[in-house]
C-alpha positions in Angstrom: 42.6 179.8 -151.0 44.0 183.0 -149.1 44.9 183.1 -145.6 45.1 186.2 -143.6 47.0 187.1 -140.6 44.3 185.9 -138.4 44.1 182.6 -139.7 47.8 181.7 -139.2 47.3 183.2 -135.4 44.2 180.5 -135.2 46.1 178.0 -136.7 49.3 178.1 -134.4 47.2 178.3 -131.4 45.7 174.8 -132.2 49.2 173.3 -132.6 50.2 175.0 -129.5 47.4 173.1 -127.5 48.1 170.1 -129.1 51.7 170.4 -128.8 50.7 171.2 -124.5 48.3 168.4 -124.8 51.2 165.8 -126.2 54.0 167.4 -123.6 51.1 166.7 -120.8 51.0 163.2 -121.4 54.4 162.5 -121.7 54.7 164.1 -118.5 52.5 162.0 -116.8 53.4 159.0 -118.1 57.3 159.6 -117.1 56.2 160.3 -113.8 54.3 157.2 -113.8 56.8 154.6 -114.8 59.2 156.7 -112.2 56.6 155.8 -109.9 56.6 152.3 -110.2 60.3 151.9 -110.3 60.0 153.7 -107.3 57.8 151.1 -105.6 60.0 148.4 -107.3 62.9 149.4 -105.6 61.1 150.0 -102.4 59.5 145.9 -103.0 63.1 145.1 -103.7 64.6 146.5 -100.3 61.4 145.0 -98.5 62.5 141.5 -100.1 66.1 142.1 -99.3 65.4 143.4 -95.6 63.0 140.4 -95.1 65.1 138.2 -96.8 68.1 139.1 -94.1 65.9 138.5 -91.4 65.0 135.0 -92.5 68.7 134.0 -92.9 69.4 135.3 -89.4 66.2 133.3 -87.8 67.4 130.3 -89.7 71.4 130.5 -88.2 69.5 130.8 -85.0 67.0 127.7 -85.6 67.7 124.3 -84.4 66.0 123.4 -87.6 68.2 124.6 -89.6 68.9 121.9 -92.0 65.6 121.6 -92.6 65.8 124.7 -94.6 68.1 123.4 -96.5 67.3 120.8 -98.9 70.7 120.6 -101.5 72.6 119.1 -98.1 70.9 115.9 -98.6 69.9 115.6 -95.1 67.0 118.3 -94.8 63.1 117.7 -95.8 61.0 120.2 -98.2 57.6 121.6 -96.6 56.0 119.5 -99.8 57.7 116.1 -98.5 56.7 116.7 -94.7 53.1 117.3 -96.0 53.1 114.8 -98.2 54.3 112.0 -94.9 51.0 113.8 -92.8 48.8 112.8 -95.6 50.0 109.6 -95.7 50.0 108.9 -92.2 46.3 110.4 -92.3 45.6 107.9 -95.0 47.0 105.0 -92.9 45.4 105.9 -89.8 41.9 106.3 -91.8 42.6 102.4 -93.2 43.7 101.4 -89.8 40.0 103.1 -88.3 38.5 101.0 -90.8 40.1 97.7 -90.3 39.7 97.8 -86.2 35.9 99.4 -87.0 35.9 95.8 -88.9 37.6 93.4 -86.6 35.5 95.0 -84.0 32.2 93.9 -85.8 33.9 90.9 -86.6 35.0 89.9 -82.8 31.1 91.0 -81.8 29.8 88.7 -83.9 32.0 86.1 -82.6 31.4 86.5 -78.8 27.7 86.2 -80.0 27.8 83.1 -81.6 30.0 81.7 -79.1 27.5 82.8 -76.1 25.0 80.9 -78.5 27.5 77.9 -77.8 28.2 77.6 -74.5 24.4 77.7 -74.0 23.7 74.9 -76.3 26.9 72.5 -74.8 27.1 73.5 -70.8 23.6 72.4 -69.0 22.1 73.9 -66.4 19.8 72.6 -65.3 20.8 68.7 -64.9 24.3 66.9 -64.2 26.6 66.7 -67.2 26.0 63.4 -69.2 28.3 61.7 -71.8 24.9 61.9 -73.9 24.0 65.2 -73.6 24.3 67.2 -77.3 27.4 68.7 -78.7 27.0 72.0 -81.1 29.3 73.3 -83.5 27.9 76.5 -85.0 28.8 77.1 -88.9 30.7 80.5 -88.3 34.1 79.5 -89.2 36.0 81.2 -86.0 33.5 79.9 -83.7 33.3 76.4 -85.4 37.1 76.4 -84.7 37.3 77.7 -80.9 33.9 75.2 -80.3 36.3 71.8 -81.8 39.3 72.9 -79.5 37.0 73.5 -76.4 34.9 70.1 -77.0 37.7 68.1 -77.3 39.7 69.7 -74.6 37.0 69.1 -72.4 37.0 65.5 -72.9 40.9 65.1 -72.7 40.9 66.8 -69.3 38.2 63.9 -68.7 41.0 61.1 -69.9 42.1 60.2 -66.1 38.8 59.5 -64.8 37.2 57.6 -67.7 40.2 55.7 -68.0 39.8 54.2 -64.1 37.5 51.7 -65.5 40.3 49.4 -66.4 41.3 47.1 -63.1 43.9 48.3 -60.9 46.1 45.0 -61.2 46.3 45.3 -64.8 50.2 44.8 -66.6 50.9 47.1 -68.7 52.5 44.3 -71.4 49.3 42.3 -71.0 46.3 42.0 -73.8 42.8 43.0 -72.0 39.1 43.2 -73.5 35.7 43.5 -71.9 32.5 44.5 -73.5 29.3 45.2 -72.1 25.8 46.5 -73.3 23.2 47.8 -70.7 19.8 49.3 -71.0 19.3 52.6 -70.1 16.7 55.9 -70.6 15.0 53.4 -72.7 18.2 52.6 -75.2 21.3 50.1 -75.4 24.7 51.5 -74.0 27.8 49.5 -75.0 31.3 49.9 -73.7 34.4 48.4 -75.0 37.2 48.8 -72.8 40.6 47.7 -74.1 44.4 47.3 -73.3 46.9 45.8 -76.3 50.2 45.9 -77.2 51.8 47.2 -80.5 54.8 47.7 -82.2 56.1 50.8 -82.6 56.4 54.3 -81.2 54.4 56.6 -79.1 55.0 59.3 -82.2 54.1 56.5 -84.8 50.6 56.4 -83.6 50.4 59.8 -82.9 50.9 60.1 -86.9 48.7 57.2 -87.7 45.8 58.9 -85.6 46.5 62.4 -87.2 46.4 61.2 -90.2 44.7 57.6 -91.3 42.2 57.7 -88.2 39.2 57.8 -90.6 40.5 54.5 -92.2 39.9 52.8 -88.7 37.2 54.6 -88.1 35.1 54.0 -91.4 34.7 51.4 -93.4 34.8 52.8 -96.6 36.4 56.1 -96.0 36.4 57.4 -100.1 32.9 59.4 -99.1 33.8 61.0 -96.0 34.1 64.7 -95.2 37.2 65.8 -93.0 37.5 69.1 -91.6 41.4 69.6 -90.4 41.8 72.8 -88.1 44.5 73.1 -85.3 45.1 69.8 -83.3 41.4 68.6 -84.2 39.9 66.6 -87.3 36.1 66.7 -88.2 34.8 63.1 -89.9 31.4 63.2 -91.5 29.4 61.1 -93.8 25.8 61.1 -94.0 24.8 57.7 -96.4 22.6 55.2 -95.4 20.6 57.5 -93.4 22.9 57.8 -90.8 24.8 60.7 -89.6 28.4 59.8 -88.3 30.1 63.3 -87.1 33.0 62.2 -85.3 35.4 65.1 -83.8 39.0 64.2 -82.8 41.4 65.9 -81.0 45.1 64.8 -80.9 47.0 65.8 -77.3 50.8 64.9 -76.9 52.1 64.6 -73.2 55.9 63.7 -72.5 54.8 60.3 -71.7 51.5 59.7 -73.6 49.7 60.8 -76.5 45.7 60.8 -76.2 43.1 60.9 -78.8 39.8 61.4 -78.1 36.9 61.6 -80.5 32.9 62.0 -80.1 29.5 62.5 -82.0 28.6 66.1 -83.0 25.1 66.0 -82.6 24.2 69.4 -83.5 26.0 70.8 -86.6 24.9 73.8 -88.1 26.7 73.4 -91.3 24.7 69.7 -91.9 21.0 70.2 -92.8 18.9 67.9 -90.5 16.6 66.6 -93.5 19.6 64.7 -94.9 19.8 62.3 -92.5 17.5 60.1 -90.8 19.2 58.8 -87.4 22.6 59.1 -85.3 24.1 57.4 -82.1 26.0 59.3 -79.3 29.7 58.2 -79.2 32.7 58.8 -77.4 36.1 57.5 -77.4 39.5 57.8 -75.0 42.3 56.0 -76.5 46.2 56.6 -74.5 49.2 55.6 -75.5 52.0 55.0 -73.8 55.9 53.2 -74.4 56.1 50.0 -73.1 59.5 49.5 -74.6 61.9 50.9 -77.1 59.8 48.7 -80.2 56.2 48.6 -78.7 53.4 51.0 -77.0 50.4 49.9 -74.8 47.2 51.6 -75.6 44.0 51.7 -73.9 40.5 52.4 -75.6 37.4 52.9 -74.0 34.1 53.7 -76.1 30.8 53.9 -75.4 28.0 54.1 -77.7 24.4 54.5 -78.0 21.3 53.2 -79.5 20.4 55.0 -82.7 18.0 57.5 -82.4 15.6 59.6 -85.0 17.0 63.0 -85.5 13.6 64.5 -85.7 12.9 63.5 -81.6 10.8 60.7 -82.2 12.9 58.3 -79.9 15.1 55.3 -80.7 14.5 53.3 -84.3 13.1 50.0 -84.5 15.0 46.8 -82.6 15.6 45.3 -85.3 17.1 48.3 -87.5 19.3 48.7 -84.6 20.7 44.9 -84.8 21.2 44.9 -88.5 22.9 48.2 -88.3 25.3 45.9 -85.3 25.9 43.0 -87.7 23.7 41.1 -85.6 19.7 39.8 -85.8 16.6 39.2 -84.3 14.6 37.7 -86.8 14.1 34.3 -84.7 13.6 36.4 -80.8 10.0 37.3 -80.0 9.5 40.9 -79.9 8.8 41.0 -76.0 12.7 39.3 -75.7 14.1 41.7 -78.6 15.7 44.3 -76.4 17.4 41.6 -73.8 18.3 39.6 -77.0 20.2 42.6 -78.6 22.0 43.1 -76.0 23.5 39.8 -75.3 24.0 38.9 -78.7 25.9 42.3 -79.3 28.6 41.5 -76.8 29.0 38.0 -77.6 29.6 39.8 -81.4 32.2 41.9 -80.0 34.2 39.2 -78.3 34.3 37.0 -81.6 34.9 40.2 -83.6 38.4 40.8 -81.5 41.0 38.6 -82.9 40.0 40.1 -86.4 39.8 43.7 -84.9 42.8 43.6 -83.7 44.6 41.8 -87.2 42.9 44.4 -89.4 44.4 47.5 -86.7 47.7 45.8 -87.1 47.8 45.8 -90.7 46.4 49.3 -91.1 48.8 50.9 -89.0 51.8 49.2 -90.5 50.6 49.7 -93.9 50.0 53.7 -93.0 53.7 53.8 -91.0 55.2 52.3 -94.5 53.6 54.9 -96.5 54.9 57.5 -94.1 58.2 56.2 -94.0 58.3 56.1 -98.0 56.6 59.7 -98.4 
């Protein structure tokens, strides 16, 4: 095809404004990457001129090792916040723990208001037979043995006066009585003897075989051991024996004391049919480099039902004493009980005594061998 003049004009004018269009662009785009390595050099000084006043604040600052972490004294901003999240995690388990002893310490001061209530009276003079609680929660079970049997021991001095005033101390001395009283039998043994030994021997034997002396057969009895004070229960035969016995070491005497819990929480009240009140002092004391002198005093009450209904039967009574009635009109029972309960006691002695001896020496061998 032929081209005149006029199309070769038309046709270099569209080069020529593509050409301009091309030359345009480049144009801008040069000025735009001069641009931005403008502002990068500008961001560059910025950095530098900040930079420079940093390092001059930090020659200035006290903290200036702290900046500093390769001169293995300072501390990154990541391990400072990392010891205030920590310490905010400890403080938040510390809040939680006190939140929990203080609920725990509440509950406490409850349950031990429940117990002086229940074991300090009122309303009449304080009687060897009025009722001792322990409550089942363990802290307050613990604080009500120690106050119970601290209460008796500071009582030692003045229970023990019933022994006469002439007595020797190296002599053997036994009384027993039984009186009526609030409609019941009382008996009190009140003894002095002489054993060989030490003042810490028996403080071991008591801390640690008492149960033996106390029981007959002691493979079925429950013992509770917290502080300076031992918890002895067994409920067969109907009867409830609860003894609590605290331990109390003087520079010249040990004393053991030990009475009835009448009240227990932790022992439900339908498996048992009767108890007795009971409390015993026993002191000893060195007579001589090889033997002690110990003095006893108990007293002891008639059985009565747990559910209020009074004492039990006479004659339950005197076969639970290893004595009988089955020859003593019913109208002579109660007078009859309690003369033939003494006279038991005194022909009971000599043995007492023997089987007391034996134990002990047979409990200080096993200690000695263990």
């Amino acid at each position: 095809m032929d081209t005149g003049p006029d199309d070769g004009n038309a046709m270099l004018e569209i080069v020529d404004k593509v050409l301009l269009r091309r030359q345009y662009f480049r144009d801008k785009k040069r000025a735009h990457r001069r641009k931005v390595a403008e502002a990068c050099e500008a961001e560059e000084e910025e950095i530098s001129r900040l930079q420079a006043i940093v390092d001059e604040l930090e020659r200035h600052s006290p903290t200036k090792a702290a900046a500093n972490p390769s001169d293995g004294t300072s501390l990154s901003w990541s391990v400072v916040a990392g010891v205030f999240r920590a310490n905010s995690s400890m403080s938040l388990a510390s809040r939680r723990a006190l939140h929990t002893q203080t609920t725990a310490h509440s509950v406490l001061a409850q349950t031990m208001e429940q117990f002086v209530l229940r074991n300090l009276s009122h309303t009449s003079p304080a009687s060897w037979k009025q009722p001792a609680t322990l409550m089942v929660h363990p802290e307050a079970r613990k604080l009500g043995k120690e106050w119970l049997t601290q209460r008796m021991y500071n009582h030692t001095d003045a229970a023990l006066r019933c022994f006469p005033d002439d007595l020797s101390a190296d002599a053997d001395f036994a009384h027993f009585d039984a009186d009526v009283s609030d409609g019941g039998i009382t008996i009190c043994r009140v003894r002095q003897d002489i054993w060989p030994g030490s003042v810490d021997d028996f403080r071991t034997f008591f801390s640690h075989y008492a149960h033996f002396l106390l029981f007959r057969d002691p493979s079925n009895v429950v013992v509770e051991h917290s502080s300076n004070t031992m918890l002895y229960r067994r409920t067969e035969d109907g009867s409830l024996v609860n003894f609590l016995q605290g331990t109390f070491v003087e520079a010249d005497r040990v004393v053991v004391v030990i009475r009835q819990i009448e009240a227990d929480e932790a022992i439900a009240p339908a498996s048992y049919r009767q108890q007795h009140h009971y409390m015993t002092w026993v002191e000893i004391r060195p007579l001589s480099p090889t033997h002690v002198t110990s003095r006893l005093l108990t007293v002891k009450s008639q059985h009565f039902f747990a559910d209020g209904g009074g004492f039990i039967p006479l004659d339950e009574q005197a076969a639970l004493w290893g004595v009988t009635l089955v020859d003593v009109p019913e109208r002579d029972k109660m007078d009859a009980l309690r003369r033939r309960v003494v006279r038991q006691e005194y022909a009971d002695l000599a043995e007492g005594r023997q089987k007391f001896r034996d134990l002990f020496l047979h409990a200080k061998q096993q200690t000695q061998l263990s």
